[in-house]
C-alpha atoms as an extended CHARMM CRD file, in Angstrom:
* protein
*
       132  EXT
         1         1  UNK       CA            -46.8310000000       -1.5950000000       38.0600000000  PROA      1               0.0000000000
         2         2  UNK       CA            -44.9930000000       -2.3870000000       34.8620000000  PROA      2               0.0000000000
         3         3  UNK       CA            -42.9090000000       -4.9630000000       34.0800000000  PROA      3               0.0000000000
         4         4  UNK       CA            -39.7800000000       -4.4570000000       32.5320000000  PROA      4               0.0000000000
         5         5  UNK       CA            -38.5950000000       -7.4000000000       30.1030000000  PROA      5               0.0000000000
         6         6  UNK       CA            -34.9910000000       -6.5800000000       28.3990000000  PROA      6               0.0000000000
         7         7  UNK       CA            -33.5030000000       -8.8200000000       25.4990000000  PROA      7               0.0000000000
         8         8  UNK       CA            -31.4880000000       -6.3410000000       23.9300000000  PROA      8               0.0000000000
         9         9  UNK       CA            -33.8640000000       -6.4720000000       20.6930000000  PROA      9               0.0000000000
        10        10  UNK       CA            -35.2420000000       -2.5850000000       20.9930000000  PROA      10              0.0000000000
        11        11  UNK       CA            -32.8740000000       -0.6700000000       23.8630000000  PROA      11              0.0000000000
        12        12  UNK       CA            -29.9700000000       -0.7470000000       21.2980000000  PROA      12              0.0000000000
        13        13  UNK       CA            -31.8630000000        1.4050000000       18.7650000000  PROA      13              0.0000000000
        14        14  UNK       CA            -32.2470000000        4.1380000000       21.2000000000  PROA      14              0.0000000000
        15        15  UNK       CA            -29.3880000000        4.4460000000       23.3440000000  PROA      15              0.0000000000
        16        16  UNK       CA            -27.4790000000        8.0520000000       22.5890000000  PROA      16              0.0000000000
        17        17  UNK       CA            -24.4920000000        7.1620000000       19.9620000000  PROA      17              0.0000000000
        18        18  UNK       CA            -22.8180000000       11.3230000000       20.7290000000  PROA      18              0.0000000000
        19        19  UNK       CA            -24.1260000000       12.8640000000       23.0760000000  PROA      19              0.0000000000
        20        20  UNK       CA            -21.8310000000       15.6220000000       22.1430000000  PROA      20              0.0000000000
        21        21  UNK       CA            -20.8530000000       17.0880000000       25.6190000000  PROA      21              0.0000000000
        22        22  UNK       CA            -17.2210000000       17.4740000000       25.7180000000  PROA      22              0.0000000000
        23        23  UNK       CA            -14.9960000000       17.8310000000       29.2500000000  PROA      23              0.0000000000
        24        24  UNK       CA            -11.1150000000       17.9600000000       30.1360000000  PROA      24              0.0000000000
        25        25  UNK       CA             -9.8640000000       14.2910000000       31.0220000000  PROA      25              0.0000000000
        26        26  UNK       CA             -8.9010000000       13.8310000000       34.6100000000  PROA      26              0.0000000000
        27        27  UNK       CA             -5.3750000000       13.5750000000       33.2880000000  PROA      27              0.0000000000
        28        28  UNK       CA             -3.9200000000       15.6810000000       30.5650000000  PROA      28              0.0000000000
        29        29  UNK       CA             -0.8180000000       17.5660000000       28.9110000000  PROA      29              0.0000000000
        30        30  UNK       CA             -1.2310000000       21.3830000000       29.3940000000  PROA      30              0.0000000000
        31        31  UNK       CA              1.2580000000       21.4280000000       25.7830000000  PROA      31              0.0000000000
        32        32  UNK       CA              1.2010000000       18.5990000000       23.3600000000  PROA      32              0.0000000000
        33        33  UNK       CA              4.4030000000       16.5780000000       22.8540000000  PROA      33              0.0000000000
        34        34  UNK       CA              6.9240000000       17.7820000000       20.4200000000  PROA      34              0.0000000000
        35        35  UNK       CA              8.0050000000       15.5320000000       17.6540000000  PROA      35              0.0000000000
        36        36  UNK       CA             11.4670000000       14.6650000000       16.7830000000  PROA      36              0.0000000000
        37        37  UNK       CA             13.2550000000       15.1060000000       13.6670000000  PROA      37              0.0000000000
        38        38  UNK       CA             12.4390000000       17.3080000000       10.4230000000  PROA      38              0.0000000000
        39        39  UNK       CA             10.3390000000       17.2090000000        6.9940000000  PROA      39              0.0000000000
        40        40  UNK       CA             12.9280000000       17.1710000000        4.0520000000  PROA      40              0.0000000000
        41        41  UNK       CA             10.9390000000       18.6520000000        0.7440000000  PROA      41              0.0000000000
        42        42  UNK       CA             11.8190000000       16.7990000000       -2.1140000000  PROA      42              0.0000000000
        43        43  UNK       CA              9.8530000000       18.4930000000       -4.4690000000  PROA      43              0.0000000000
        44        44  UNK       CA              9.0720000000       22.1280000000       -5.3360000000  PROA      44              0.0000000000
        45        45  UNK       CA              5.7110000000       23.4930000000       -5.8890000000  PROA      45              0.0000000000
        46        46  UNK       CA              5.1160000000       21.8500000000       -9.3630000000  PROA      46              0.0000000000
        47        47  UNK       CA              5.5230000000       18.3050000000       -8.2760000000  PROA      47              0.0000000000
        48        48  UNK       CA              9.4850000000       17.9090000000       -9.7710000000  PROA      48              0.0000000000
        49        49  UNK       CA             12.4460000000       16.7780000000       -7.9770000000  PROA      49              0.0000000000
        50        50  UNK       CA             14.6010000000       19.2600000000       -6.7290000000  PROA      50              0.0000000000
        51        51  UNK       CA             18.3360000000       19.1870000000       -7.7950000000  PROA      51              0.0000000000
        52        52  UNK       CA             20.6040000000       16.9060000000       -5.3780000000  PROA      52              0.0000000000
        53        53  UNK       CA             17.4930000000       14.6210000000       -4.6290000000  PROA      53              0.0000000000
        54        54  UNK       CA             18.3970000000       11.0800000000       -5.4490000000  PROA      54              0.0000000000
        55        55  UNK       CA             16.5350000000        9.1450000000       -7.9200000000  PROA      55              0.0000000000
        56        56  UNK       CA             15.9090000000        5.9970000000       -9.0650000000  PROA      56              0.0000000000
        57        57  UNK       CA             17.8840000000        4.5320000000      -11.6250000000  PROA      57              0.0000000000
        58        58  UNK       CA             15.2580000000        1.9750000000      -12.4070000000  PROA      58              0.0000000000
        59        59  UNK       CA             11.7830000000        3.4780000000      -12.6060000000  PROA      59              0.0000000000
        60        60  UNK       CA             10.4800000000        6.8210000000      -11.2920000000  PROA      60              0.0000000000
        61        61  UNK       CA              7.8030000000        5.0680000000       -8.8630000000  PROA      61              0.0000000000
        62        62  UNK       CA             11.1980000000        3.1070000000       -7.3120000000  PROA      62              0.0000000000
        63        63  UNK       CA              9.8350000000       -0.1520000000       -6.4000000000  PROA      63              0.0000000000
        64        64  UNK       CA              6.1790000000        0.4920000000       -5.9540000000  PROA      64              0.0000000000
        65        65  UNK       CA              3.7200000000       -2.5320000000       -6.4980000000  PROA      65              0.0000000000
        66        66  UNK       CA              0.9710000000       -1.9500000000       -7.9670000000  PROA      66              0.0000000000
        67        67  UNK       CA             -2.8010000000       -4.0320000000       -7.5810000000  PROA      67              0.0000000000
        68        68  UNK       CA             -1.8660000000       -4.9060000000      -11.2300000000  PROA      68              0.0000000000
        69        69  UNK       CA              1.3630000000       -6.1860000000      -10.8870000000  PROA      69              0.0000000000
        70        70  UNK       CA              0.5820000000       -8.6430000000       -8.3230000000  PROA      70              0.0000000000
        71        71  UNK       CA             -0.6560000000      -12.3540000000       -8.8170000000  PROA      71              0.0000000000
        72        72  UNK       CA             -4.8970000000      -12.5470000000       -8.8160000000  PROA      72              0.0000000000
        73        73  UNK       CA             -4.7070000000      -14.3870000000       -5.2340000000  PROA      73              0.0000000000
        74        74  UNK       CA             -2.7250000000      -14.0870000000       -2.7440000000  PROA      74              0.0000000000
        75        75  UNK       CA             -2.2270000000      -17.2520000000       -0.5600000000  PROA      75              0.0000000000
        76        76  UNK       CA             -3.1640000000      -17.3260000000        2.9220000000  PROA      76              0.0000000000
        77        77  UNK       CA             -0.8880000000      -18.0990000000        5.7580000000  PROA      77              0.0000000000
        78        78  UNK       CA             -1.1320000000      -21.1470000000        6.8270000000  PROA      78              0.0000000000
        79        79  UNK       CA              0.6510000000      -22.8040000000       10.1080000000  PROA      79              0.0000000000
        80        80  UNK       CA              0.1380000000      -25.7670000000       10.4800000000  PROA      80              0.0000000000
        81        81  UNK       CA             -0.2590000000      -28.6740000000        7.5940000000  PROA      81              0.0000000000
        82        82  UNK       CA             -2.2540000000      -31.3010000000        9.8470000000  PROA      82              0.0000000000
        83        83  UNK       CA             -5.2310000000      -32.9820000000        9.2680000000  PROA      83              0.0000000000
        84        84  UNK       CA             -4.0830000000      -31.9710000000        5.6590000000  PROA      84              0.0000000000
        85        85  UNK       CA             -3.6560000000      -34.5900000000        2.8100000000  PROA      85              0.0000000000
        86        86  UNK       CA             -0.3220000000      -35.1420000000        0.5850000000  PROA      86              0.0000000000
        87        87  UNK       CA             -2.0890000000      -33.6370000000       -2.3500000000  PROA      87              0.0000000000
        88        88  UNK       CA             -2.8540000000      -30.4220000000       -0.2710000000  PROA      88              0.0000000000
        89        89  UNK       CA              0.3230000000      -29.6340000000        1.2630000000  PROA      89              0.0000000000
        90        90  UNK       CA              1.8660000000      -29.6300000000       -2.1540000000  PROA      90              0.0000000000
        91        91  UNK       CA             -0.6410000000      -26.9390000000       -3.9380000000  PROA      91              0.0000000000
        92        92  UNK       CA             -0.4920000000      -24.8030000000       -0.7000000000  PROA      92              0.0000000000
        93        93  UNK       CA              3.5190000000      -24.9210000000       -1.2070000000  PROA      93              0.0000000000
        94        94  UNK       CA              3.7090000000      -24.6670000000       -4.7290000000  PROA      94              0.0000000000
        95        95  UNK       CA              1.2000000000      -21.2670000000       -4.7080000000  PROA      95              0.0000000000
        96        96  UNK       CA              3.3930000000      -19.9860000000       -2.2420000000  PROA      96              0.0000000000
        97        97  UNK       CA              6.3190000000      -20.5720000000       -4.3410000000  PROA      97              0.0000000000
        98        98  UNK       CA              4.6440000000      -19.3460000000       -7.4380000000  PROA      98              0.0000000000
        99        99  UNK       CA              3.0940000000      -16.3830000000       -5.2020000000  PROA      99              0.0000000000
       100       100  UNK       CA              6.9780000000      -15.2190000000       -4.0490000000  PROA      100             0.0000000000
       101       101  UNK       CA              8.2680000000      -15.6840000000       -7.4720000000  PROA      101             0.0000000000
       102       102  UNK       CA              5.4490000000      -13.3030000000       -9.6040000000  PROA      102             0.0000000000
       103       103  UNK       CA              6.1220000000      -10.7140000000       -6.7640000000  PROA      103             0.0000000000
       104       104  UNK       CA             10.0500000000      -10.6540000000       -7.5740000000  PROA      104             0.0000000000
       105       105  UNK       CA              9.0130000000      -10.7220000000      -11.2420000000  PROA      105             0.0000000000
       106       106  UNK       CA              6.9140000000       -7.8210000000      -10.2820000000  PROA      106             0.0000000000
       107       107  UNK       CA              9.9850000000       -5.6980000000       -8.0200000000  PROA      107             0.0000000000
       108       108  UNK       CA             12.6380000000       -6.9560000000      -10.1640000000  PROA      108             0.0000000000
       109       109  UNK       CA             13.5900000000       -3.6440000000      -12.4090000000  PROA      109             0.0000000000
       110       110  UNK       CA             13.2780000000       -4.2510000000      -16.0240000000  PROA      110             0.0000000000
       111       111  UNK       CA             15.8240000000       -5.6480000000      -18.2410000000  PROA      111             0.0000000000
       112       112  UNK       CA             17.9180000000       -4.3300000000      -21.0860000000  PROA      112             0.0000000000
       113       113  UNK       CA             17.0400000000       -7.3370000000      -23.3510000000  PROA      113             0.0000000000
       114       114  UNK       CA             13.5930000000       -6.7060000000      -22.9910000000  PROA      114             0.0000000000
       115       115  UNK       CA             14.1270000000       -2.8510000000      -23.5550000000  PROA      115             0.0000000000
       116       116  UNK       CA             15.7420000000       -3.1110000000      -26.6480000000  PROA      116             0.0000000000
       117       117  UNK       CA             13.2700000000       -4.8780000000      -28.3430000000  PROA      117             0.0000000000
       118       118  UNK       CA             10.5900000000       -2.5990000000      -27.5660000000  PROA      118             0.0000000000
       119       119  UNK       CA              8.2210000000       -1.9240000000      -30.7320000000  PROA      119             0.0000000000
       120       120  UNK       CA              8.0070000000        1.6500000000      -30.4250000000  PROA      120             0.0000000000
       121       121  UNK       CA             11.6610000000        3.3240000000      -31.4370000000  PROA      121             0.0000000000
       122       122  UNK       CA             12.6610000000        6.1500000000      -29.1230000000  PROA      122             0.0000000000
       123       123  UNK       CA             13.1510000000        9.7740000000      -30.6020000000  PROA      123             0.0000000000
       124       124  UNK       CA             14.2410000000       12.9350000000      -30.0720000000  PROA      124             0.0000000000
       125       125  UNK       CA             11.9650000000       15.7160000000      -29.9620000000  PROA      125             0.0000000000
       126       126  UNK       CA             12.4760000000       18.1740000000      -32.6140000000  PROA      126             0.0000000000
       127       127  UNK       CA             14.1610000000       21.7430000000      -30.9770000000  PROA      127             0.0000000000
       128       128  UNK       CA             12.2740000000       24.6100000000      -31.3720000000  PROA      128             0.0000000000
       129       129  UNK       CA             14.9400000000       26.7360000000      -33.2750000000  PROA      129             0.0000000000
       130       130  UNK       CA             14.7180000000       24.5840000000      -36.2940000000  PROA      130             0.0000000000
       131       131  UNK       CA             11.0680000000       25.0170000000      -37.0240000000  PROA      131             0.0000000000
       132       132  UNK       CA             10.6230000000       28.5500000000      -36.6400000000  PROA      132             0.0000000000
């Protein structure tokens, strides 16, 4: 007779990940639930806004964050301060602070100061008519 030793080093590999056999569940739905409410299209086949859809006055993205408009690091949450020097309580306050203010920066819609100066003078496009 053999002996059978298990340590879980080699039955893992070959235990059956699908096995691919597929049965009703002793309990089931013979229809599947309905959902409630509608889809509202915003947008016709091209991608555009259709009349009557509101928009935003600010940007066309609304108040989307982007991976480059937030701060490099994010701080961690942190509960409890103990066991935690002077020294350390005030950096993991102050990059909170700083974290909260770069993300309002980041929200905030931009300004008409900053607009006007922009280097690169608006224009209208030339009409058609005119050039031919």
């Amino acid at each position: 007779m053999s002996t059978h030793f298990s340590a879980n080093q080699y039955n893992q590999a070959f235990d059956s990940k699908r096995l691919q056999n597929w049965t009703v569940p002793q309990t089931y739905k013979p229809r599947p639930s309905t959902l409630e409410g509608y889809t509202q299209i915003v947008a016709n086949d091209r991608g555009h806004l259709l009349e009557g859809v509101p928009r935003s006055s600010q940007s066309p993205w609304g108040g989307f964050v982007g991976t480059w408009d937030m701060p490099r690091r994010i701080p961690g949450n942190v509960t409890t301060y103990m066991a935690r020097s002077g020294k350390a309580v005030n950096q993991i306050e102050t990059t909170k602070l700083d974290h909260e203010m770069k993300m309002q920066d980041a929200v905030a819609p931009p300004r008409l100061e900053d607009m006007a100066c922009s280097p690169v003078p608006a224009q209208k496009p030339a009409s058609r008519a005119a050039s031919g």
